[in-house]
C-alpha positions as a printed Julia matrix, in Angstrom:
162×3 Matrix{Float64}:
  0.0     0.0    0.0
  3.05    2.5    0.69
  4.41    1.59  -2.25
  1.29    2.33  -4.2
  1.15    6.13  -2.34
  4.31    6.64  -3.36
  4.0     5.63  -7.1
  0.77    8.11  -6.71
  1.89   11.07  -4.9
  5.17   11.18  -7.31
  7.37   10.77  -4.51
  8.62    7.23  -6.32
 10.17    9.26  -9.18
 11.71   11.11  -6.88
 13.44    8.59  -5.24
 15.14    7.13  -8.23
 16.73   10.48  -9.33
 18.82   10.09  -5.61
 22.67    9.68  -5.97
 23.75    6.45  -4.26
 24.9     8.75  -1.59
 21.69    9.6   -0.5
 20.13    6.76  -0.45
 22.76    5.55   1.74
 22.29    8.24   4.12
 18.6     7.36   3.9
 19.13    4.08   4.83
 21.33    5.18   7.78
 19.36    7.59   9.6
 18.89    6.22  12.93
 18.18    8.0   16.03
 19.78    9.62  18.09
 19.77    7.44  21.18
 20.27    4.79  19.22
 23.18    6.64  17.22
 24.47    7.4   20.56
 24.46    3.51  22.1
 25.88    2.0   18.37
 29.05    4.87  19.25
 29.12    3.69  22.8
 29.26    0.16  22.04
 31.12    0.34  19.09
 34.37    2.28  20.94
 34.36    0.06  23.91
 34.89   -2.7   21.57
 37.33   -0.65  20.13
 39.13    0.26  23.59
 38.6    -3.1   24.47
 40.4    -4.76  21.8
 43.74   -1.61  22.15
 43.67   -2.66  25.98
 43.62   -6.23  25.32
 46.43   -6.14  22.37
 48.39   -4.54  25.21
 47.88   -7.39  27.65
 48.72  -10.26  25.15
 51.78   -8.19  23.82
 54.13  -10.23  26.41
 52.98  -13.55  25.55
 55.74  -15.82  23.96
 55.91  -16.01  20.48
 52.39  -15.1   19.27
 51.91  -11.89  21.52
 52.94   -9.63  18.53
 50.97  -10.95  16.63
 47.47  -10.88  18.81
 48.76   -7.66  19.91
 49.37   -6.12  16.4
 45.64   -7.6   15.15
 44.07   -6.38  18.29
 45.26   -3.22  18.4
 44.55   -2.41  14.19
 41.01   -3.89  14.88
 40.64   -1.48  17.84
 41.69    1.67  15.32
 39.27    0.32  12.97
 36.68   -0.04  15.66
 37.1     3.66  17.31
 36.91    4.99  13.74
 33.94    3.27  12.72
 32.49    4.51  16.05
 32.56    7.93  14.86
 30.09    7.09  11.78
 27.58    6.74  14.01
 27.3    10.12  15.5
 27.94   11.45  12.35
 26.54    9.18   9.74
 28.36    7.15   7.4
 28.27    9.64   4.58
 28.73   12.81   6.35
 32.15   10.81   8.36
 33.68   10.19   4.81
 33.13   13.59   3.35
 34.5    14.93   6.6
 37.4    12.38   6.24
 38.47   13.36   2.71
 38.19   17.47   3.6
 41.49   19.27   2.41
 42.5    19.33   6.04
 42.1    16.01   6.82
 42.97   14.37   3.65
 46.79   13.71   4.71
 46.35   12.61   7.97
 42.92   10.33   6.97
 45.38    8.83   4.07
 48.23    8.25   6.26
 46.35    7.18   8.37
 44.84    4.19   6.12
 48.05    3.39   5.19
 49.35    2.73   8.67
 46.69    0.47   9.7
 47.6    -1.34   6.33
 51.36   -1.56   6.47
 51.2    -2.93   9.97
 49.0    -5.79   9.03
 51.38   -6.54   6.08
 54.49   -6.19   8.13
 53.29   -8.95  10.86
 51.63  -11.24   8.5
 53.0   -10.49   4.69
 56.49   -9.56   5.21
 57.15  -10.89   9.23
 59.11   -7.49  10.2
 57.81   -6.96  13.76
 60.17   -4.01  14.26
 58.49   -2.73  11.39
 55.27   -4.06  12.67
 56.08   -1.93  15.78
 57.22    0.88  14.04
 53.68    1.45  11.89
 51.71    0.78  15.41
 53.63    4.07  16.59
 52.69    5.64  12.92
 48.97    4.84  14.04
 49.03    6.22  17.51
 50.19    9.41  15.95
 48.48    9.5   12.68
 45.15    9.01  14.32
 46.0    11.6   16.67
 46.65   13.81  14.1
 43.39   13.36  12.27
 41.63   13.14  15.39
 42.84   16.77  16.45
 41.89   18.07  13.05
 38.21   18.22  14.23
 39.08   20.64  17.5
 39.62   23.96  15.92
 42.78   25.55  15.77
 44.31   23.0   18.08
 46.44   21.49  15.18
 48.03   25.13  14.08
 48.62   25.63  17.82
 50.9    22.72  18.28
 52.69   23.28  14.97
 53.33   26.88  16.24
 54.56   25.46  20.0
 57.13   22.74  18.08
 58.26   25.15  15.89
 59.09   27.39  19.13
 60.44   24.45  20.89
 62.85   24.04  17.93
 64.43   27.24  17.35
């Protein structure tokens, strides 16, 4: 019957002139509790899975490894927790803004390289190295979105280095 109301009232030809985009965002629009409880649970799994890459980092012989999955997965997690409160769609556009577009692409490639270093290439020093590359790239991108706060610590290490 909806269906039928739609074809009626026009709305249905409106629908197919949408960009994939939109209907995307259409299909995400959830509420905002609901947003709110999909972010919550989404970076606890996220700082769950960091904390626990930390714990199994000692273990002999495999702890890299776990610890180097976990604590990509947990990135990946925290990240994706974001989309919630902002919507899938409106986190990407954000994401590939001139002033994030470095640090979201560096980012990327971080979380990549240190999944091919411990399982493609076994390099755990340079499995180790990229994990640091994380902490700092998503830092980086994740201070982009407080204003001015990423000009303000250019200007204090440039001060620091003169």
């Amino acid at each position: 019957m909806d269906k039928l109301k739609s074809v009626l009232s026009g709305e249905e030809a409106r629908r197919e002139d949408r960009t994939v985009l939109e209907s995307i965002n259409e299909a995400s629009t959830l509420g905002w509790g609901t947003r709110l409880k999909g972010f919550i649970a989404c970076f606890v799994v996220g700082a769950a899975c960091t904390v626990l890459g930390v714990c199994v980092l000692f273990l002999p012989r495999i702890g890299l490894t776990l610890f180097i999955v976990f604590y990509t997965f947990g990135n990946i997690c925290a990240l994706g927790s974001t989309m919630f409160l902002m919507g899938p769609v409106k986190q990407l556009k954000r994401m590939c803004d001139k002033t994030r577009a470095l640090a979201t692409t560096i980012m990327f490639t971080c979380l990549v390289l240190t999944l091919c270093a411990a399982f493609w290439w076994k390099n755990f020093g340079l499995a180790l190295l990229f994990c640091i590359l994380q902490v700092l790239s998503f830092t980086w991108y994740s201070l982009s979105y407080i204003p001015c706060v990423r000009e303000a610590i250019m200007r204090m290490v440039a001060m620091c280095l003169k």
